[in-house]
C-alpha positions in Angstrom: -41.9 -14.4 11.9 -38.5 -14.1 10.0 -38.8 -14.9 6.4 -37.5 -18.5 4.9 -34.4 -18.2 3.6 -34.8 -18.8 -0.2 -33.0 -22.5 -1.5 -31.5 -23.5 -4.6 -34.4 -25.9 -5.0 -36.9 -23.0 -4.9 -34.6 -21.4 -7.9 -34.4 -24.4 -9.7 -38.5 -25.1 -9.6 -39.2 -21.5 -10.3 -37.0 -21.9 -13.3 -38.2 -25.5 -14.2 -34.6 -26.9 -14.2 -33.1 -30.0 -11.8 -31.7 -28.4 -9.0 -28.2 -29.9 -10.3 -28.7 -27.6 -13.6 -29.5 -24.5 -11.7 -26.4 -25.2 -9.3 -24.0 -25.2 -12.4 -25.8 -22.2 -14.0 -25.4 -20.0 -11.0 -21.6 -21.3 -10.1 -20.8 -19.6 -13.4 -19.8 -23.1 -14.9 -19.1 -22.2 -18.6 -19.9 -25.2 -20.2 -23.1 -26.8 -18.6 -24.1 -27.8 -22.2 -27.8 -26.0 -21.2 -29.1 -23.8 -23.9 -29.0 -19.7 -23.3 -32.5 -20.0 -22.5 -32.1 -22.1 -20.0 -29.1 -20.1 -18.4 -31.7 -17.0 -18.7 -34.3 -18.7 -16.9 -32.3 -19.7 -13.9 -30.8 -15.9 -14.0 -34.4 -14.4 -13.8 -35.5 -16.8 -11.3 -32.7 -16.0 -8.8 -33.2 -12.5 -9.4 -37.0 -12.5 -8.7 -36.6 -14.9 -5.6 -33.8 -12.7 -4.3 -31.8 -15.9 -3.9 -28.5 -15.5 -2.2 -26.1 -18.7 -2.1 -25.4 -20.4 1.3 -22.2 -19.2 1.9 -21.6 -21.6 4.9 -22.7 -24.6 2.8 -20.8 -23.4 0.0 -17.6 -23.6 2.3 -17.9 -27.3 3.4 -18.2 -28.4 0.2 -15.6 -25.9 -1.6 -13.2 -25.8 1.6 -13.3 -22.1 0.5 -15.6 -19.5 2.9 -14.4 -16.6 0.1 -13.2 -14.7 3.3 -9.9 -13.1 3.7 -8.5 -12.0 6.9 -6.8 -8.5 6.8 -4.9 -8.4 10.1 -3.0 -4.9 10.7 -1.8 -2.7 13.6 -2.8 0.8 12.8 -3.6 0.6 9.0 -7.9 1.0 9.6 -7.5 3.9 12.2 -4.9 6.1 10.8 -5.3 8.2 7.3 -2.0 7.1 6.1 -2.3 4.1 4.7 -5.8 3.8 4.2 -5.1 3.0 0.7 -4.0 -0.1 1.8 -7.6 -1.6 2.5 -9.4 0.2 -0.1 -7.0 -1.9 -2.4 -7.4 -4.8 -0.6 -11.2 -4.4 -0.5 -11.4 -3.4 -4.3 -9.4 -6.9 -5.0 -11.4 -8.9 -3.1 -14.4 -7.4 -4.2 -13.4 -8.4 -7.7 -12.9 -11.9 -6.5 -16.2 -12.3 -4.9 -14.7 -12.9 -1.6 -15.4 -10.3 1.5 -12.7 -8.6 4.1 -12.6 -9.6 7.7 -10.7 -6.3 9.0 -9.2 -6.6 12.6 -6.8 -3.9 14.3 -4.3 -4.9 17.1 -2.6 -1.0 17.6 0.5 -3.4 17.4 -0.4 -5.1 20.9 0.5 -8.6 21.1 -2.1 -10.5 22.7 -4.4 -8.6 20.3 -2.7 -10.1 17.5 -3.0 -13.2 18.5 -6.7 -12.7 19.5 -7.6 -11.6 15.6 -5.3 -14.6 14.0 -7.7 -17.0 16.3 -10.6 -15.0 15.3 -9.9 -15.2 11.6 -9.1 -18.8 12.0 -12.1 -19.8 13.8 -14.2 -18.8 10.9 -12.0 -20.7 8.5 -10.7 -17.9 5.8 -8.9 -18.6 3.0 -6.0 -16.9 4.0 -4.7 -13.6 6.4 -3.1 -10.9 4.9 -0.9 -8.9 7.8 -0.6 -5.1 7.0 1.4 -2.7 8.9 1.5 1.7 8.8 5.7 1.8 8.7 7.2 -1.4 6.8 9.5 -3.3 9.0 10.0 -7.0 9.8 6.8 -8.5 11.6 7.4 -11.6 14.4 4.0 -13.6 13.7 2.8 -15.5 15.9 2.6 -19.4 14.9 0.1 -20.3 12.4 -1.2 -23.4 11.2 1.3 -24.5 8.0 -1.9 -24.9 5.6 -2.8 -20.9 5.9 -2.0 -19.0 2.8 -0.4 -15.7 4.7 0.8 -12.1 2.4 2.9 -9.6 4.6 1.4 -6.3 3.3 4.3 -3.3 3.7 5.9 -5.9 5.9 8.0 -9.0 5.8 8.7 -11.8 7.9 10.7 -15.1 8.3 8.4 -17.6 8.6 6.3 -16.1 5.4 8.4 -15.2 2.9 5.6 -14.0 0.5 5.5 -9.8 0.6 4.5 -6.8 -1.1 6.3 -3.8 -0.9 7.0 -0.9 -2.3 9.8 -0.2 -4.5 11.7 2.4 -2.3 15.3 1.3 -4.5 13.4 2.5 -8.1 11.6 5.6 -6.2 15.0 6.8 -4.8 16.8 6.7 -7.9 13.6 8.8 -9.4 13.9 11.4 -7.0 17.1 12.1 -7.6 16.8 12.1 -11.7 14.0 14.4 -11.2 16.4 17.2 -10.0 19.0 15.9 -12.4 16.9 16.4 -15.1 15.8 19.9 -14.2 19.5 21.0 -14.3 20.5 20.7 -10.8 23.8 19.8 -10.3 25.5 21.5 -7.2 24.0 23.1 -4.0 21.3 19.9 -3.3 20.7 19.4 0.4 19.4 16.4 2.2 16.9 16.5 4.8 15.6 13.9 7.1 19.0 11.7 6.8 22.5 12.3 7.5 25.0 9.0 7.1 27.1 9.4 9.7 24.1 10.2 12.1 22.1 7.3 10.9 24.4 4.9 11.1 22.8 4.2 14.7 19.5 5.1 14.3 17.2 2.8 13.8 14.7 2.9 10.4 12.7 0.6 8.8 14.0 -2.2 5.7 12.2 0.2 2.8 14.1 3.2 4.6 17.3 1.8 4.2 16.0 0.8 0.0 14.8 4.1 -0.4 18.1 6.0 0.6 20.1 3.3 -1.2 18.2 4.1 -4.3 19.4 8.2 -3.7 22.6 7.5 -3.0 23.3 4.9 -6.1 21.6 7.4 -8.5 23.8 10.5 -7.3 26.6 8.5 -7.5 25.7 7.1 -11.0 25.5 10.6 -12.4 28.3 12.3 -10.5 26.7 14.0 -7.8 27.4 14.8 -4.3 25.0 16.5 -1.6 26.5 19.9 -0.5 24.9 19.1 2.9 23.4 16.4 5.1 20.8 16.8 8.0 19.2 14.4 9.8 15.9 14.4 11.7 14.5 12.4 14.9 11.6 12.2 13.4 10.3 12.9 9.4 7.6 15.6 11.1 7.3 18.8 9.7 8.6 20.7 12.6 11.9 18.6 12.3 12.0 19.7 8.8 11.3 23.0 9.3 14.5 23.0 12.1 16.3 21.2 9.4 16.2 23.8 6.9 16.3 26.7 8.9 19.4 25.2 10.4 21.0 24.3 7.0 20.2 28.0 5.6 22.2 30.0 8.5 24.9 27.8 7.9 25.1 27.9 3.8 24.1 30.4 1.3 24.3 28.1 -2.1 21.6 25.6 -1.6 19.7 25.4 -4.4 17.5 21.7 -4.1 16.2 20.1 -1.3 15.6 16.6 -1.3 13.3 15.8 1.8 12.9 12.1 2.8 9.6 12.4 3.4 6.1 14.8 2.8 6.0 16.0 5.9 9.5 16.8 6.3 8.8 18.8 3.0 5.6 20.8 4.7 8.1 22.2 7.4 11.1 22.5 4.7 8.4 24.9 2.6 8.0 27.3 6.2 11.7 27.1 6.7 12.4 28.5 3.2 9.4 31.1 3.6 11.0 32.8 6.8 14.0 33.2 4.9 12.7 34.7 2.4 13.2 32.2 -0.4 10.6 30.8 -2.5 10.0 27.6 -4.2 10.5 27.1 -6.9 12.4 30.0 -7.8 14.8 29.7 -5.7 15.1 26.6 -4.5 13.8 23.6 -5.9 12.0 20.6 -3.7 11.2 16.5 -4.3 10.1 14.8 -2.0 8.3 11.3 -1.2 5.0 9.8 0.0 2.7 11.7 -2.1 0.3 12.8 1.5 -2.4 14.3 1.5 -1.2 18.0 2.2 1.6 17.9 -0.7 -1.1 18.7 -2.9 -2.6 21.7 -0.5 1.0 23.2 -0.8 1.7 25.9 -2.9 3.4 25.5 -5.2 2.2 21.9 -5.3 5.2 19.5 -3.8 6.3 17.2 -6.3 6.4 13.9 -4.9 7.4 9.9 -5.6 4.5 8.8 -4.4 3.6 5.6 -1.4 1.5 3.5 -4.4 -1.0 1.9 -1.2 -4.2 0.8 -3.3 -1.5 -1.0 -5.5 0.0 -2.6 -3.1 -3.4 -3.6 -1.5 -4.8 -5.1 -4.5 -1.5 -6.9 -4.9 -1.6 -8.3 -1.9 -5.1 -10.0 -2.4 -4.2 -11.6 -5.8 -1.0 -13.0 -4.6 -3.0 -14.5 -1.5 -5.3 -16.4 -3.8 -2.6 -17.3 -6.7 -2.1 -20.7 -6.5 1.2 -20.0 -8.2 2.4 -16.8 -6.7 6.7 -16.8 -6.1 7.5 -17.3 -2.5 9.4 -13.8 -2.6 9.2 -9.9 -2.0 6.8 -8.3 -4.6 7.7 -4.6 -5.3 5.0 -2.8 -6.8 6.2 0.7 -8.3 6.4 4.3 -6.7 4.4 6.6 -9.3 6.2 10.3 -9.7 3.4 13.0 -9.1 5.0 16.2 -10.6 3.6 19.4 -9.6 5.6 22.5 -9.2 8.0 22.7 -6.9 11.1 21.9 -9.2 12.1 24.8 -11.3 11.9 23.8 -14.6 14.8 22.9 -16.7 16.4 26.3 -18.6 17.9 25.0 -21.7 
């Protein structure tokens, strides 16, 4: 026979307190006007008991059932942006509410399936989280829902976190700037004319704006362009080696992306050249395998735990700004810019 679930009463009899007093003691209201002694009683009680509050009942009264729903499409099964729910799950941890994960590999009538799941148990809000930021269509949702696009946005919920791909651009290039590099930098992963109609995501378009502005702001032009079908490191690798046979005076690679970096690194190997010594590399993401690479690839990194947390506290701000939240793209510096010769 299963045990019986230990009350409030039980607590508050244990402790020799109303069950009213107990109730404010363990709801951590600060001023109960009970004496310490009191507050310590009620504390040891619970603890010896092994009380644990009705949840359920908790949310009837409070309208409030602490749980979040943390809708995504690939975030849970892929390693890339993992980081996302360990932020998410470190936040809500820290708010005493728990994560209802639910993965819909971007299928539609998944979608909708979680949404009704995570609305049939009454959370306190859904947070939608997607691998590559781009614009979500959301299926409709009852007006009262607080909703945070995580790496995503959408028209119906204006409220986003993002990262700030402008800012991290513009790093990128003033780490090369500030290491001397003026002439022979190179490109990879994007060309202008190329891209023009290919299809990338909104914090694409921010992070290449952010290149472009700061080159342009310091007096600097790319000595060549290529563009890849995919940021994988083979297409970086047929990037470089393609850029190499053509030119002779490159000098700093600036590589849209980690992986495009990996293959850039092989490219660069065949020909004989070496990093940093030869020619310099920055790159973005901060994955896993930049720090495997030797040298180390310096990086503006994808900041996912921030973004995760952030996403949690603006879901339960009562006062958050109906707007796009950029959270910052830290600069991991290892060694694969040469360093400055002054």
């Amino acid at each position: 026979m299963a045990n019986k679930r230990v009350t409030l009463a039980d607590v508050a009899r244990r402790a020799g307190l109303s069950t009213a007093a107990a109730s404010l003691i363990l709801n951590g209201k600060s001023d109960t006007r009970l004496s310490p002694e009191a507050h310590a009683r009620v504390t040891a009680a619970a603890e010896e008991l092994g009380y644990r509050p009705n949840v359920a009942a908790r949310g009837l009264r409070t309208r409030k059932t602490l749980t979040i729903g943390f809708i995504s499409d690939v975030v849970a099964t892929t390693r890339f942006a993992g980081g996302l729910i360990q932020g998410a799950l470190d936040a809500a941890e820290k708010a005493g509410h728990v994560l209802l994960v639910l993965e819909t590999g971007g299928d539609p009538a998944r979608e909708s399936k979680a949404i009704a799941a995570v609305l049939d148990r009454q959370a306190d809000g859904i947070i939608f989280a997607v691998m590559r930021a781009r614009e979500l269509s959301v299926p409709d949702i009852p007006q009262a829902t607080n909703v945070v696009m995580l790496n995503a946005t959408s028209k119906k919920h204006p409220v986003s976190v993002l990262p700030d791909e402008l800012a991290g651009g513009r790093a990128a290039v003033a780490l090369l700037a500030y290491a001397g590099h003026r002439d022979g930098i190179a490109l990879i992963g994007h060309n202008e004319e190329i891209e023009k109609n290919r299809s990338r995501s909104a914090t694409v378009g921010q992070r290449i704006a952010g290149i472009r502005a700061e080159m342009a702001g310091r007096g600097l032009r790319f000595a060549a362009e290529g563009s890849c079908p995919e940021w994988e490191p083979r297409h970086g690798y047929d990037a470089t080696r393609a850029l190499l046979e053509r030119r002779d005076d490159i000098r700093a690679l600036l590589c849209m992306n980690d992986r495009l970096a990996f293959g850039a690194y092989q490219a660069l190997a065949d020909r004989g050249l070496s990093v940093p010594q030869d020619v310099s590399v920055v790159s973005f993401d901060n994955d896993e395998l930049a720090s495997y690479l030797r040298p180390g690839l310096t990086t503006v990194g994808l900041p996912h735990e921030a973004m995760g947390r952030a996403s949690v506290e603006l879901l339960l701000d009562r006062n958050r700004r109906s707007e796009s939240h950029l959270i910052p793209m830290p600069v991991v510096e290892r060694g694969s810019i040469r360093p400055r010769a002054d």
